[in-house]
N, C-alpha and C positions, 0 to 999 in steps of 0.2 A: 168335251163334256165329261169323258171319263178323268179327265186330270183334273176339272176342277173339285168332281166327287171325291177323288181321292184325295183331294190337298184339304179340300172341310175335314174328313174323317180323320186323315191325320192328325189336323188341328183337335179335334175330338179327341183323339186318343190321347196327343199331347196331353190334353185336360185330364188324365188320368196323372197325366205327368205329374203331378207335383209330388208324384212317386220319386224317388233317388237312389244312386248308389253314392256311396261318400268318395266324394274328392272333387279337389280343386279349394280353392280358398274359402275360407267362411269368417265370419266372427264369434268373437267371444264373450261371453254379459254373463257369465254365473248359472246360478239354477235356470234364469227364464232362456238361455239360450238351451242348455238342455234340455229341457220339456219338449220345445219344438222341435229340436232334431231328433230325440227319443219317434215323434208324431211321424218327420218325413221319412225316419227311416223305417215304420213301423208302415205306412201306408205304400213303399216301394216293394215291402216284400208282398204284402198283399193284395195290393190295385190288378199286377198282371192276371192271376189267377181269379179276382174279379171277374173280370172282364173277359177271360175265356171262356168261364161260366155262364157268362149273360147275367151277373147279380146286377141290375140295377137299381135295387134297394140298399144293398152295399156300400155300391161304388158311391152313390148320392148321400148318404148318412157321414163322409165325412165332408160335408160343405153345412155352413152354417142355413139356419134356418133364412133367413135373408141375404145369402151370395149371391153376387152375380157371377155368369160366366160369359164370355166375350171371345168368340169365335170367327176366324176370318171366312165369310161367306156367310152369317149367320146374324140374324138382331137381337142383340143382351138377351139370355137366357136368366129369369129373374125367380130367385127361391129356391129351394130345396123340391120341393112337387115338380119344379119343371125341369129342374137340372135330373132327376131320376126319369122322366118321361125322357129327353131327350138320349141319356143315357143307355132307354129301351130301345129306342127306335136307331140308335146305334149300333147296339151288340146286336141286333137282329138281322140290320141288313149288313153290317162287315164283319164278318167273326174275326176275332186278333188271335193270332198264330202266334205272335211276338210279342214280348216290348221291352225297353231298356230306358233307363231315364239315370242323369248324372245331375247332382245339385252343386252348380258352382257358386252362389255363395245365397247366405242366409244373413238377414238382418237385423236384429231383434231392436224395437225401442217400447219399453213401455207391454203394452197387451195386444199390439201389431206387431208379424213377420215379414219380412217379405223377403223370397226365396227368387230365386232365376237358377234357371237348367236348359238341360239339352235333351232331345228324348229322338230315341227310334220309335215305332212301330210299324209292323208286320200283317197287313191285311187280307184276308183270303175268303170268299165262300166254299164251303165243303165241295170236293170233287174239281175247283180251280187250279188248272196247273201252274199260272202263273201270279203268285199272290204279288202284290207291291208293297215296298218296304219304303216308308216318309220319314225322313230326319227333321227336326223342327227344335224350336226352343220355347219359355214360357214362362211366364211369372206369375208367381203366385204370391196373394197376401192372406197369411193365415189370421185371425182375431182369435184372441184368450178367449172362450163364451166366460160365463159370468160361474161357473161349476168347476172353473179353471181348464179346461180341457180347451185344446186349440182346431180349431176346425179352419176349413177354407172358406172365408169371406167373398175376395175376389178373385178371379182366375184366366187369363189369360194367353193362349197355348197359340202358336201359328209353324206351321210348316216351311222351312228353307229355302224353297222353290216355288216360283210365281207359274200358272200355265200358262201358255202360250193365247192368246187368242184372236 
């Protein structure tokens, strides 16, 4: 039971993923590929300390007002109101200790992204001595909104390892 918890939470955290550090392959399309990696790298430096915080007004303000999120262990998480509620009841019960997220490639067509990576996180409640740390991957597909700014539409994230049961 505890693996499974931990392997949703990852997946959760993942969702924070579409955080990145730059490398690995990407493509190239001019200004609109810019924009959007301007976005994921702006939201990698930001997301962790999010999330150490407990912002979940934050965290949730960068997904579109109608994203969905899609978590293994979880049914579509639909909107922005419910991607922040779920996002509280995340930082609340796993504090993140950690995270790291790499974007191996990005895809621009048009006023659609769609990003895939790899991500750690590092879970712990205060006074835990033994926090668990999930590897995972995830895909993200970010939408231009209509003010040009790119948010996350749909989202993705799952953990690398299945529990036992």
């Amino acid at each position: 039971m505890l693996a499974d918890r931990c392997l949703t939470i990852g997946a959760l955290a993942v969702l924070a993923a579409c955080a990145t550090n730059r490398s690995g392959p990407a493509s190239t399309q001019g200004s609109e590929d810019a924009a959007i990696r301007q976005t994921v790298e702006r939201i990698s430096r930001e997301f962790p300390a999010l999330a150490r915080a407990r912002n979940a007004d934050a965290a949730a303000a960068w997904f579109a007002p109608d994203a969905i999120f899609y978590a293994y262990g979880l049914p579509p998480v639909r909107g922005r109101a419910a991607i922040r509620e779920l996002y509280n009841g995340f930082f609340q019960a796993m504090p993140i200790r950690d995270m790291s997220f790499v974007t191996e490639e990005i895809t621009v067509r048009g006023d659609i992204a769609v990003e895939t990576g790899a991500s750690t996180v590092t879970i712990g409640a205060p006074g835990q001595d033994s926090p668990v740390t999930t590897s995972g991957k995830y895909v993200a597909v970010w939408k231009r909104q209509p003010d040009g700014k790119w948010l996350l539409w749909r989202h993705s994230p799952s953990a690398n390892a299945m529990s036992a049961r």
